[in-house]
mmCIF file as Biopython writes it, N, C-alpha, C and O atoms, coordinates in Angstrom:
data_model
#
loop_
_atom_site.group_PDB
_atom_site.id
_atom_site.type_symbol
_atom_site.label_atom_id
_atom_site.label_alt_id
_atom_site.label_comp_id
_atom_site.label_asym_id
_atom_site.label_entity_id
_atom_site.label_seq_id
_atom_site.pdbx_PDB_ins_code
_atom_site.Cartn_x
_atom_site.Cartn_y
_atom_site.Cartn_z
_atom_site.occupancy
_atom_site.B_iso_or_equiv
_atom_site.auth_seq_id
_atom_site.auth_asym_id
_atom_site.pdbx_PDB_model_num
ATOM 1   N N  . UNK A ? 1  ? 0.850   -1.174 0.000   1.0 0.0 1  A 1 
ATOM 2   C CA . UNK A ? 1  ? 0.000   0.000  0.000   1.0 0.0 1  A 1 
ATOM 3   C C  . UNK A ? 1  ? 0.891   1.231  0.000   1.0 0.0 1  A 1 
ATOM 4   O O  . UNK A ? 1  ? 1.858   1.192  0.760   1.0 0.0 1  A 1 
ATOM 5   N N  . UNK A ? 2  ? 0.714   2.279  -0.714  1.0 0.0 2  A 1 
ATOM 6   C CA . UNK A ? 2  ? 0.980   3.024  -0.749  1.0 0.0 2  A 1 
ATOM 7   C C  . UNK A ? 2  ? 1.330   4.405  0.240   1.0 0.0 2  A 1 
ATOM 8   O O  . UNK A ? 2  ? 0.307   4.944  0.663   1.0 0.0 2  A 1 
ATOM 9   N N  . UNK A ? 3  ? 2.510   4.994  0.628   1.0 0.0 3  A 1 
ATOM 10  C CA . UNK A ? 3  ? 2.163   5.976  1.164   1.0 0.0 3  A 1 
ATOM 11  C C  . UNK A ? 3  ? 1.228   6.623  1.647   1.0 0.0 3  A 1 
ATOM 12  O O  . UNK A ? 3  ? 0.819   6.562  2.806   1.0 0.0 3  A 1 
ATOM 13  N N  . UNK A ? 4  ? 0.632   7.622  0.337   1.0 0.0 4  A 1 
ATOM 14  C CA . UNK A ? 4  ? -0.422  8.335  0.325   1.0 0.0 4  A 1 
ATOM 15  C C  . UNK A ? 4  ? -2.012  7.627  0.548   1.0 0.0 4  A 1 
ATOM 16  O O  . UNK A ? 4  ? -2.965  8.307  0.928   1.0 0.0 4  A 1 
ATOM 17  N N  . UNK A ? 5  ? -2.102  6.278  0.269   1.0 0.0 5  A 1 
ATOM 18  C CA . UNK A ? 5  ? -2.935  5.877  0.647   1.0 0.0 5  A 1 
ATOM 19  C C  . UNK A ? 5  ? -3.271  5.750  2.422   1.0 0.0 5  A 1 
ATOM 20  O O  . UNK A ? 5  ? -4.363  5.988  2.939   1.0 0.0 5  A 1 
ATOM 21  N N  . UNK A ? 6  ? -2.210  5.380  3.032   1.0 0.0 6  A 1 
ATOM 22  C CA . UNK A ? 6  ? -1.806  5.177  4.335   1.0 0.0 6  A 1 
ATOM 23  C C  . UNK A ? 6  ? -2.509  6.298  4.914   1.0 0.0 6  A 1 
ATOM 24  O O  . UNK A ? 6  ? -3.627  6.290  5.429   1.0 0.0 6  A 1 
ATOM 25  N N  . UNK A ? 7  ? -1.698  7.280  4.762   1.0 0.0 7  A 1 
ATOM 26  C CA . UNK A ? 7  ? -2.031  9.297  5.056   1.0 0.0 7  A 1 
ATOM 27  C C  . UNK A ? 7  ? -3.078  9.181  4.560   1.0 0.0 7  A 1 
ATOM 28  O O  . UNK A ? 7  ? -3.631  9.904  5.389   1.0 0.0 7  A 1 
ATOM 29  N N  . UNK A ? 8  ? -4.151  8.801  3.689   1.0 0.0 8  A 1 
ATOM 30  C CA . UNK A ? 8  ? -5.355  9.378  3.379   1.0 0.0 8  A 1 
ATOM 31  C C  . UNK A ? 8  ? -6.434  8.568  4.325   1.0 0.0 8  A 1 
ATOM 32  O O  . UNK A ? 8  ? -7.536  9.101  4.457   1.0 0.0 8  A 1 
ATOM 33  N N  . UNK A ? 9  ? -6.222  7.479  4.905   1.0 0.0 9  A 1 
ATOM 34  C CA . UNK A ? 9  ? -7.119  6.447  5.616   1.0 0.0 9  A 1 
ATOM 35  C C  . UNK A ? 9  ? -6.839  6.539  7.152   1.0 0.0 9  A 1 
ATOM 36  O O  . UNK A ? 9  ? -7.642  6.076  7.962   1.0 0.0 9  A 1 
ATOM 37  N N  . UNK A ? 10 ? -5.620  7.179  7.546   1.0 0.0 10 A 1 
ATOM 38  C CA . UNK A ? 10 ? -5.482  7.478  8.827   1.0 0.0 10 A 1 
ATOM 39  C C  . UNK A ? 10 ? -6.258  8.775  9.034   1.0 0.0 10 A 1 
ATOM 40  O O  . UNK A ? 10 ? -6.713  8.884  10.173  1.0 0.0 10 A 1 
ATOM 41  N N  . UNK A ? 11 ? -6.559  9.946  8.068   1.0 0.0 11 A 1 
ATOM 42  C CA . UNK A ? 11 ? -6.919  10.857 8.078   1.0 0.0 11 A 1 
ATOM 43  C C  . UNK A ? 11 ? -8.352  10.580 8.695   1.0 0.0 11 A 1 
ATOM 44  O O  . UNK A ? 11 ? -8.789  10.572 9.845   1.0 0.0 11 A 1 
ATOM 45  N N  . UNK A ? 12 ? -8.950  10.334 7.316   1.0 0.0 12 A 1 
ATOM 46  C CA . UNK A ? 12 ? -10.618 9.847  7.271   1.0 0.0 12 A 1 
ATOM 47  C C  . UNK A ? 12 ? -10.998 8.718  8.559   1.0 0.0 12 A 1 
ATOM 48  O O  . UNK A ? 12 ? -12.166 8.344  8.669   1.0 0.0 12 A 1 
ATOM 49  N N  . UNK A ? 13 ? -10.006 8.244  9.451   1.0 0.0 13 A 1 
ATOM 50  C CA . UNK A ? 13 ? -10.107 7.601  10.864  1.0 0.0 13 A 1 
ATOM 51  C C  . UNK A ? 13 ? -9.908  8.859  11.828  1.0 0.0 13 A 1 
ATOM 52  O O  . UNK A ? 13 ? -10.433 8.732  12.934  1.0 0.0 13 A 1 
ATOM 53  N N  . UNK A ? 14 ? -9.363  9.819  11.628  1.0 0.0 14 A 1 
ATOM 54  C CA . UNK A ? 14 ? -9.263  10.834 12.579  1.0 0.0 14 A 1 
ATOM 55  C C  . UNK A ? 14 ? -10.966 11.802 12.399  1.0 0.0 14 A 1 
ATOM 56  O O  . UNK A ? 14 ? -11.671 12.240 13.309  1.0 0.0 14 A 1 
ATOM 57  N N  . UNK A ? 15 ? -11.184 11.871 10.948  1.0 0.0 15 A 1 
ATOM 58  C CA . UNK A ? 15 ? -12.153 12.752 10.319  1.0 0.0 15 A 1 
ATOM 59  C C  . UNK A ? 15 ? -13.567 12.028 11.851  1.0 0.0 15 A 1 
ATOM 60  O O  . UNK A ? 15 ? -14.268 12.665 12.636  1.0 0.0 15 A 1 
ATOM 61  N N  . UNK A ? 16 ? -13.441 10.863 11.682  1.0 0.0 16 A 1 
ATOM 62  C CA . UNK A ? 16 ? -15.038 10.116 11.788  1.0 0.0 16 A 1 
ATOM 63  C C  . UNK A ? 16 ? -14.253 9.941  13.163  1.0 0.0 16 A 1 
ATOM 64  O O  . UNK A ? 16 ? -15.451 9.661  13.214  1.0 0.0 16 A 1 
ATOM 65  N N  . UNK A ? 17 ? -13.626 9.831  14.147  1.0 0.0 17 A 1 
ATOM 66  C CA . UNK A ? 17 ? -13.803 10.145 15.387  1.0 0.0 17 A 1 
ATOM 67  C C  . UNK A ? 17 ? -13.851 10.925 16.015  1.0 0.0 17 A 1 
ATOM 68  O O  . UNK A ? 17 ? -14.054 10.925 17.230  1.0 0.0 17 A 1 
ATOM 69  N N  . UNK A ? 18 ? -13.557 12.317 14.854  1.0 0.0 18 A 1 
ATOM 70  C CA . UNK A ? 18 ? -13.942 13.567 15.922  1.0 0.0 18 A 1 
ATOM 71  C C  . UNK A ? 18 ? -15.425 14.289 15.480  1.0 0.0 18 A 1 
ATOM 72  O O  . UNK A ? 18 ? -15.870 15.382 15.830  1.0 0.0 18 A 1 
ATOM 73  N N  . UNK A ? 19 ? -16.165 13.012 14.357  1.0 0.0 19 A 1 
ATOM 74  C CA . UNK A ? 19 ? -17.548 13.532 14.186  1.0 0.0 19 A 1 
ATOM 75  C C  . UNK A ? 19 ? -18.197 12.487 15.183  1.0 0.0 19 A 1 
ATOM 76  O O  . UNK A ? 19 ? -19.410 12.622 15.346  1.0 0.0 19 A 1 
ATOM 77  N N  . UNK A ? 20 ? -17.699 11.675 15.731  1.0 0.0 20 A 1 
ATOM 78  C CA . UNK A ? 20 ? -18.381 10.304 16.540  1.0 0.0 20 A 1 
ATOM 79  C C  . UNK A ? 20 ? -18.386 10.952 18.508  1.0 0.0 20 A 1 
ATOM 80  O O  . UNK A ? 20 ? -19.130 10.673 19.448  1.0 0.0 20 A 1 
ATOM 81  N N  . UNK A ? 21 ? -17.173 11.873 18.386  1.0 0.0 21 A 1 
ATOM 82  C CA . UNK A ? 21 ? -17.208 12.330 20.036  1.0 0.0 21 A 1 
ATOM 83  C C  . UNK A ? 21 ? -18.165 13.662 19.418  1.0 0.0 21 A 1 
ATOM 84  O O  . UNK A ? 21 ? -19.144 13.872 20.135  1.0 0.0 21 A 1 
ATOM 85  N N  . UNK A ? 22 ? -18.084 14.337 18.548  1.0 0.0 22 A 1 
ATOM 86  C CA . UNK A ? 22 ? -19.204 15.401 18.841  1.0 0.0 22 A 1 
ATOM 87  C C  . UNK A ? 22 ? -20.697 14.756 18.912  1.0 0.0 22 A 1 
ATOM 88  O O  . UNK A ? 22 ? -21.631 15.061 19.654  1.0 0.0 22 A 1 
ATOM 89  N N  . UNK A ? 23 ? -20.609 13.711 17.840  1.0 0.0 23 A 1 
ATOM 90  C CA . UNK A ? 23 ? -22.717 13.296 18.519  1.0 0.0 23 A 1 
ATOM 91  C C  . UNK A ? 23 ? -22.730 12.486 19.642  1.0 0.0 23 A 1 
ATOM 92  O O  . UNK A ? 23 ? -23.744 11.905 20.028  1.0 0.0 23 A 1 
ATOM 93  N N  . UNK A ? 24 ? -21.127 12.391 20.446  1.0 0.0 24 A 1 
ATOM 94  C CA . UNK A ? 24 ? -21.512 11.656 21.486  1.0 0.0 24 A 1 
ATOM 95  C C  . UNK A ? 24 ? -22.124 12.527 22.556  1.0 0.0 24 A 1 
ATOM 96  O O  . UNK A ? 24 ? -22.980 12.324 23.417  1.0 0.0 24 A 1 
ATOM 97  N N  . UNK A ? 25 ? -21.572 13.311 22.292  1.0 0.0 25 A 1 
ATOM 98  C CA . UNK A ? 25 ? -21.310 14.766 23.069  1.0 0.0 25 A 1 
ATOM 99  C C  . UNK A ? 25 ? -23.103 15.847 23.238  1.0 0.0 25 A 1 
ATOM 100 O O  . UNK A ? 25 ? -23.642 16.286 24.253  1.0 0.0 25 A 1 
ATOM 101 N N  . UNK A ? 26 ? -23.370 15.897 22.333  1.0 0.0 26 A 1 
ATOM 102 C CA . UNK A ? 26 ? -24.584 15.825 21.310  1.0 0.0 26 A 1 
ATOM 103 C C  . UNK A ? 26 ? -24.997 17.460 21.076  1.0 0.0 26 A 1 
ATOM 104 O O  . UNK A ? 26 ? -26.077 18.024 21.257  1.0 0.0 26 A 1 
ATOM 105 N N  . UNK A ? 27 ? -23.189 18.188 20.418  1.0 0.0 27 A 1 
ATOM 106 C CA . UNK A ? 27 ? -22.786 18.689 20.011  1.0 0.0 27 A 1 
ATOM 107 C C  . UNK A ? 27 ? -23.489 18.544 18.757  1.0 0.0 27 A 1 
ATOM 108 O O  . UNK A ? 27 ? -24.253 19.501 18.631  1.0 0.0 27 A 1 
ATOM 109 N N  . UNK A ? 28 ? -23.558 17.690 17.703  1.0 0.0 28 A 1 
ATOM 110 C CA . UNK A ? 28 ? -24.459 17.927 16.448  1.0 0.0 28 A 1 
ATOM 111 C C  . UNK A ? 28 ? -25.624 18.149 16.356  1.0 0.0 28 A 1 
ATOM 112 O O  . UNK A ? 28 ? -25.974 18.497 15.228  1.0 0.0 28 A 1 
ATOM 113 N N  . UNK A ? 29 ? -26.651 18.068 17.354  1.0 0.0 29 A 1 
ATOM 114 C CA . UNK A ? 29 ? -28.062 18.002 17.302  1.0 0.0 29 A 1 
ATOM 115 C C  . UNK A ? 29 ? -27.968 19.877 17.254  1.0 0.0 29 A 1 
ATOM 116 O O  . UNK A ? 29 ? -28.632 20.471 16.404  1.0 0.0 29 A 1 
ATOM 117 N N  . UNK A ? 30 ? -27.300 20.468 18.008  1.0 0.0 30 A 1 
ATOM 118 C CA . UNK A ? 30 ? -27.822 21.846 17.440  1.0 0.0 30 A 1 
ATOM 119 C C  . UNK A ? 30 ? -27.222 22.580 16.045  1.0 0.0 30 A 1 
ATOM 120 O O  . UNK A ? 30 ? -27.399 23.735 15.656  1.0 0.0 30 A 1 
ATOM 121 N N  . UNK A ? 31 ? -26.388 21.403 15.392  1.0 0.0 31 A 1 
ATOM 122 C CA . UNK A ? 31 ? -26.534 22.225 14.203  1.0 0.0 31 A 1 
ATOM 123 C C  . UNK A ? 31 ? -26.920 21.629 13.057  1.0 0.0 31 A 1 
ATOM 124 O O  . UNK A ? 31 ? -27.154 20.421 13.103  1.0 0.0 31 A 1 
ATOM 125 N N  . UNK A ? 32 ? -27.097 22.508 11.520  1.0 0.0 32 A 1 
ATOM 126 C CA . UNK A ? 32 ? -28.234 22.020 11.065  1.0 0.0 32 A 1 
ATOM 127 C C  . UNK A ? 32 ? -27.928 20.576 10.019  1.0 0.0 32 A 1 
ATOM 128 O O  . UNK A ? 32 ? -26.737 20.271 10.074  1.0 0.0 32 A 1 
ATOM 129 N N  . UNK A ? 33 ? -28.303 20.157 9.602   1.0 0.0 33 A 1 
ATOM 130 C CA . UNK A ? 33 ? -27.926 19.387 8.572   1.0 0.0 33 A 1 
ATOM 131 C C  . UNK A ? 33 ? -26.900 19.172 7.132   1.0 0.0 33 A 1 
ATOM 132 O O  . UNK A ? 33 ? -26.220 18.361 6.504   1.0 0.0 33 A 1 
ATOM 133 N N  . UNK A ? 34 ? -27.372 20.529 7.180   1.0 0.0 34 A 1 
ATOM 134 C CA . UNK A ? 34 ? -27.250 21.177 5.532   1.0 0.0 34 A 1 
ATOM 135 C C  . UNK A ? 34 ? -25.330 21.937 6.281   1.0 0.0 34 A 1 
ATOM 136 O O  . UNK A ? 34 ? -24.316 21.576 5.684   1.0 0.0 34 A 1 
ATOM 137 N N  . UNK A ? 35 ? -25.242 22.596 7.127   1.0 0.0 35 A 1 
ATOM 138 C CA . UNK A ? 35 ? -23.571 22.241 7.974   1.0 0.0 35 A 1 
ATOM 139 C C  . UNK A ? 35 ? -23.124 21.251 8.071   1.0 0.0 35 A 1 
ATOM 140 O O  . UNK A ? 35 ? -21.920 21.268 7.812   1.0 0.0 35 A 1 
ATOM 141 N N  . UNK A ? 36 ? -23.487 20.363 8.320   1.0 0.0 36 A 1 
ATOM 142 C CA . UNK A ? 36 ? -22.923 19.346 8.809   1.0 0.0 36 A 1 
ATOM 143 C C  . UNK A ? 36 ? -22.342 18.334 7.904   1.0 0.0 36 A 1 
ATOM 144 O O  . UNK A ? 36 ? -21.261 17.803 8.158   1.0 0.0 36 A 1 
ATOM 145 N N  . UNK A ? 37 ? -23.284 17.959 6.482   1.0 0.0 37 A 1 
ATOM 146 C CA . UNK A ? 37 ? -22.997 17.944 5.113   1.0 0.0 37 A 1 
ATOM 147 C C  . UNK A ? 37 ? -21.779 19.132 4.357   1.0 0.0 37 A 1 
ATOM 148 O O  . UNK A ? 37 ? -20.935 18.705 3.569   1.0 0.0 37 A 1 
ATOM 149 N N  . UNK A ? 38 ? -21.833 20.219 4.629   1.0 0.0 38 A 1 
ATOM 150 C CA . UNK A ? 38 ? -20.537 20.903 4.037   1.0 0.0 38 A 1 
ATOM 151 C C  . UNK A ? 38 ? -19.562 20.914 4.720   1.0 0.0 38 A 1 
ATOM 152 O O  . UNK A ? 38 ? -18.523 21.182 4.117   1.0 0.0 38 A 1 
ATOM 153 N N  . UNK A ? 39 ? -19.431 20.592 6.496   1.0 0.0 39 A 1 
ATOM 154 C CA . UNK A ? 39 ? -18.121 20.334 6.763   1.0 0.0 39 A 1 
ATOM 155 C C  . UNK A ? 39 ? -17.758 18.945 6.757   1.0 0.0 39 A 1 
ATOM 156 O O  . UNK A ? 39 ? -16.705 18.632 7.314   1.0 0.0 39 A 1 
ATOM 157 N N  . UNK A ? 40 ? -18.556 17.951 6.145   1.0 0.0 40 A 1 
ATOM 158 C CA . UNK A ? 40 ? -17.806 16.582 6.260   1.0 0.0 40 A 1 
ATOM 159 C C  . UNK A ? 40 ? -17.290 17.055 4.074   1.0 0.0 40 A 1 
ATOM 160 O O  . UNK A ? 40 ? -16.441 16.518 3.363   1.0 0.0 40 A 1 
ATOM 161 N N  . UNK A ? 41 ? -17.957 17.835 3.851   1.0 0.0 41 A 1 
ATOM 162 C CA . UNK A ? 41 ? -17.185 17.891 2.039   1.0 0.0 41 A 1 
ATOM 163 C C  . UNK A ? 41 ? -15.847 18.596 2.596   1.0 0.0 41 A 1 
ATOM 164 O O  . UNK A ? 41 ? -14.865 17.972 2.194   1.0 0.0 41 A 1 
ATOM 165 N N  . UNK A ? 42 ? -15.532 19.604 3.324   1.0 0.0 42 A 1 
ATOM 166 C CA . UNK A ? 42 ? -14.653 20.432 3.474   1.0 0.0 42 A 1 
ATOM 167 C C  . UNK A ? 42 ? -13.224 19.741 4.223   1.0 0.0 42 A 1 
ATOM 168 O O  . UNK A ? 42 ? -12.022 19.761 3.959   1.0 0.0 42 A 1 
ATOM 169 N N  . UNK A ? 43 ? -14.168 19.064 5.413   1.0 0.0 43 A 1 
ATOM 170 C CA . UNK A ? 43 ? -12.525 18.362 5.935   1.0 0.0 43 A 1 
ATOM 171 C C  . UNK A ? 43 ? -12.204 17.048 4.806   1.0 0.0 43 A 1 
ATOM 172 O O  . UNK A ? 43 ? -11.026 16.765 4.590   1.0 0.0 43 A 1 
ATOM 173 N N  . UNK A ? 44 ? -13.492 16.144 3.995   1.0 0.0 44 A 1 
ATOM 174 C CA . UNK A ? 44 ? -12.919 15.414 2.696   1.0 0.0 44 A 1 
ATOM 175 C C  . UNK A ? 44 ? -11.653 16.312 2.058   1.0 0.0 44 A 1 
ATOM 176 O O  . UNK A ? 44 ? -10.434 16.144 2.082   1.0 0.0 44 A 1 
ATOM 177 N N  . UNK A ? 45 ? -12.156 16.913 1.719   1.0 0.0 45 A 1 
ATOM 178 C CA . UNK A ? 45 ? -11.196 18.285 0.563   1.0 0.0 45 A 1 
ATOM 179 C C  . UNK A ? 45 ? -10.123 18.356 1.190   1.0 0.0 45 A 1 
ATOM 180 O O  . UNK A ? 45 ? -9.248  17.811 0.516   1.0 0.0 45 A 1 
ATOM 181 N N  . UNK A ? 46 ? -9.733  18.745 2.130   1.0 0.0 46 A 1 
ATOM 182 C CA . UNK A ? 46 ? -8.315  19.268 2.860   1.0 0.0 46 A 1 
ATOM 183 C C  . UNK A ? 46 ? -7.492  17.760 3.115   1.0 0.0 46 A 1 
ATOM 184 O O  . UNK A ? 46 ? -6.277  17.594 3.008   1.0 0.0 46 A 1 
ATOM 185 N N  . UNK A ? 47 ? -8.538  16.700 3.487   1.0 0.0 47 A 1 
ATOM 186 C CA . UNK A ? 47 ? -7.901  15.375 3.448   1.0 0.0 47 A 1 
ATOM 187 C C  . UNK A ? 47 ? -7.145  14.665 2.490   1.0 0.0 47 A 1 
ATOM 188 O O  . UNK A ? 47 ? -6.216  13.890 2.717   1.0 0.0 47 A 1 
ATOM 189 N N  . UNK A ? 48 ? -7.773  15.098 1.053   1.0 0.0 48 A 1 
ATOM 190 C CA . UNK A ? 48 ? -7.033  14.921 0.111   1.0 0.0 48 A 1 
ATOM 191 C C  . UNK A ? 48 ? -5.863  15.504 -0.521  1.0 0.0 48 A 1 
ATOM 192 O O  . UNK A ? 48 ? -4.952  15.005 -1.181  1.0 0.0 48 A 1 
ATOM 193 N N  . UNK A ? 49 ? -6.166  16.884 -0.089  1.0 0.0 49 A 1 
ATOM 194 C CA . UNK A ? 49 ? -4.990  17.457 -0.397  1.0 0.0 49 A 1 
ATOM 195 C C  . UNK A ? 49 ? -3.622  17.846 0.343   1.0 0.0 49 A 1 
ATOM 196 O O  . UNK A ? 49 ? -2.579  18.371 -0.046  1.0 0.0 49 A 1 
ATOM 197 N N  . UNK A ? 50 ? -4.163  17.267 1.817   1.0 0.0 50 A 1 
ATOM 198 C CA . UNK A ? 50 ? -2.888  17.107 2.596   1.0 0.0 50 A 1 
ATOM 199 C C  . UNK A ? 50 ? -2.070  15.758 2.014   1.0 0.0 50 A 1 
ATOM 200 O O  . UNK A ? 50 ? -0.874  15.649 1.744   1.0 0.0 50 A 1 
ATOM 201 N N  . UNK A ? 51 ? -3.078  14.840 1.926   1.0 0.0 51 A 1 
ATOM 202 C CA . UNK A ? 51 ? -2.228  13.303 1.282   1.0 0.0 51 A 1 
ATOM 203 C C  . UNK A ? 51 ? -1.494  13.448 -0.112  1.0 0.0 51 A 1 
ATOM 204 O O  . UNK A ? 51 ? -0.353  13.018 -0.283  1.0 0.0 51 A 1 
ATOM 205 N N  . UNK A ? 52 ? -2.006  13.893 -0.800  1.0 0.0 52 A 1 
ATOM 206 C CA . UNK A ? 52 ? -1.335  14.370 -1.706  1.0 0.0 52 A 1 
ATOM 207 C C  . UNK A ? 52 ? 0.163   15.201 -1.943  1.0 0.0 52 A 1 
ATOM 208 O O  . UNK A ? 52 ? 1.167   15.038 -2.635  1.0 0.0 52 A 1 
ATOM 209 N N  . UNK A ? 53 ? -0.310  16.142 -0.977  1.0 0.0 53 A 1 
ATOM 210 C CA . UNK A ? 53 ? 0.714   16.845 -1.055  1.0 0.0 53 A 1 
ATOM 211 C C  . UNK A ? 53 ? 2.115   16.579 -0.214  1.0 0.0 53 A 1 
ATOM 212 O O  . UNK A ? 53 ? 3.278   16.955 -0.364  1.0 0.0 53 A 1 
ATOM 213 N N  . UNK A ? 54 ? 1.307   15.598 0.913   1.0 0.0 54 A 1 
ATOM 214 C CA . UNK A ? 54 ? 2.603   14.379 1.376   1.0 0.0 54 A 1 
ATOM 215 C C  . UNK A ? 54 ? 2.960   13.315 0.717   1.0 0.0 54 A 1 
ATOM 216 O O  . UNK A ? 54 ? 3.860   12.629 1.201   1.0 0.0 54 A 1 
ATOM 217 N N  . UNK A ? 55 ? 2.469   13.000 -0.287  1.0 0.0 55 A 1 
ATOM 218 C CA . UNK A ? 55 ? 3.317   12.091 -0.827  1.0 0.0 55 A 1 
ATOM 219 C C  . UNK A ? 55 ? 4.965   11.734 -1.257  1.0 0.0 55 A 1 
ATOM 220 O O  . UNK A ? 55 ? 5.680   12.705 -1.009  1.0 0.0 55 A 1 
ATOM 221 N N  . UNK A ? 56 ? 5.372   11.104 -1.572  1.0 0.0 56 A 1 
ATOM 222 C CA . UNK A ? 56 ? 6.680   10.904 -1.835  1.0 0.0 56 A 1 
ATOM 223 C C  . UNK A ? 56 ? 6.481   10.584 -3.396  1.0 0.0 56 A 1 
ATOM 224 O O  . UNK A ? 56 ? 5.743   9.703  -3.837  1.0 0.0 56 A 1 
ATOM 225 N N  . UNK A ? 57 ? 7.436   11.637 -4.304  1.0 0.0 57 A 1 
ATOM 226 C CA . UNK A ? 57 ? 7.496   11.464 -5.585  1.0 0.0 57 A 1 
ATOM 227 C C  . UNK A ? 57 ? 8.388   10.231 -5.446  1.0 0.0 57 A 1 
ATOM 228 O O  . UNK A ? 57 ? 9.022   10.098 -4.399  1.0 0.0 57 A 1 
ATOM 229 N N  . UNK A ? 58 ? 8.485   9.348  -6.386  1.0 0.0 58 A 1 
ATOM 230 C CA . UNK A ? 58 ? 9.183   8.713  -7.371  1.0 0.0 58 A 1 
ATOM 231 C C  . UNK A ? 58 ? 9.968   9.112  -8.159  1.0 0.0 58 A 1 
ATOM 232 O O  . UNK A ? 58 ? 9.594   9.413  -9.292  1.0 0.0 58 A 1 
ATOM 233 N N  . UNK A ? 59 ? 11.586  9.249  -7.680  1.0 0.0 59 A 1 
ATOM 234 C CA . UNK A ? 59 ? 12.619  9.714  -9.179  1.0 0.0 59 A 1 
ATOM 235 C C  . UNK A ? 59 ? 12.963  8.249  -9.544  1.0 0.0 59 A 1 
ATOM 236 O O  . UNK A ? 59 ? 12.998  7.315  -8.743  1.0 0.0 59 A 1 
ATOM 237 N N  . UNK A ? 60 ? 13.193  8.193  -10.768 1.0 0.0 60 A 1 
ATOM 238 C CA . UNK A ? 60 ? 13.634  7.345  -11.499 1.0 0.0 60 A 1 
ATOM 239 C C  . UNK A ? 60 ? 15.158  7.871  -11.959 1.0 0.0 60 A 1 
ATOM 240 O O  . UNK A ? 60 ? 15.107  9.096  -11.846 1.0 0.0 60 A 1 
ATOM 241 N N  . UNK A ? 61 ? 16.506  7.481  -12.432 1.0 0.0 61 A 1 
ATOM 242 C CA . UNK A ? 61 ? 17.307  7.637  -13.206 1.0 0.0 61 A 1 
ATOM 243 C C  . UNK A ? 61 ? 17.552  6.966  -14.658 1.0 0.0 61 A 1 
ATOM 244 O O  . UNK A ? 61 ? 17.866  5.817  -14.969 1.0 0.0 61 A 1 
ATOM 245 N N  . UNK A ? 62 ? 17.272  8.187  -15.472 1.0 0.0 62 A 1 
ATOM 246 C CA . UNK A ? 62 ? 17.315  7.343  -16.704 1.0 0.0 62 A 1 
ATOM 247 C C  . UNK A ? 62 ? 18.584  7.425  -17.832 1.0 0.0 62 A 1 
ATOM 248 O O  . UNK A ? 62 ? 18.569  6.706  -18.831 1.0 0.0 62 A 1 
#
């Protein structure tokens, strides 16, 4: 498995336990839906582009 795959699945395990202690919490019930849907797109987005941007290129010598 890949690096960046690694960094992108540890992420999305961090993402969903800190949405799992806020409804434990019950921190989500006061906000609305239609939030709650754009910050799970928003921390997606930054998730990808942190993994990405940690990746390790590949040089080749040719």
């Amino acid at each position: 498995m890949k690096f960046i795959h690694l960094y992108l699945i540890g992420y999305f395990v961090l993402v969903l336990g800190a949405v799992l202690a806020l409804w434990h919490a019950g921190a989500l019930a006061r906000i609305g839906a239609a939030w709650i849907a754009i910050g799970i797109v928003i921390a997606l987005g930054v998730g990808i582009m942190l993994a990405v941007t940690s990746g390790k290129p590949t040089i080749t010598r040719e």
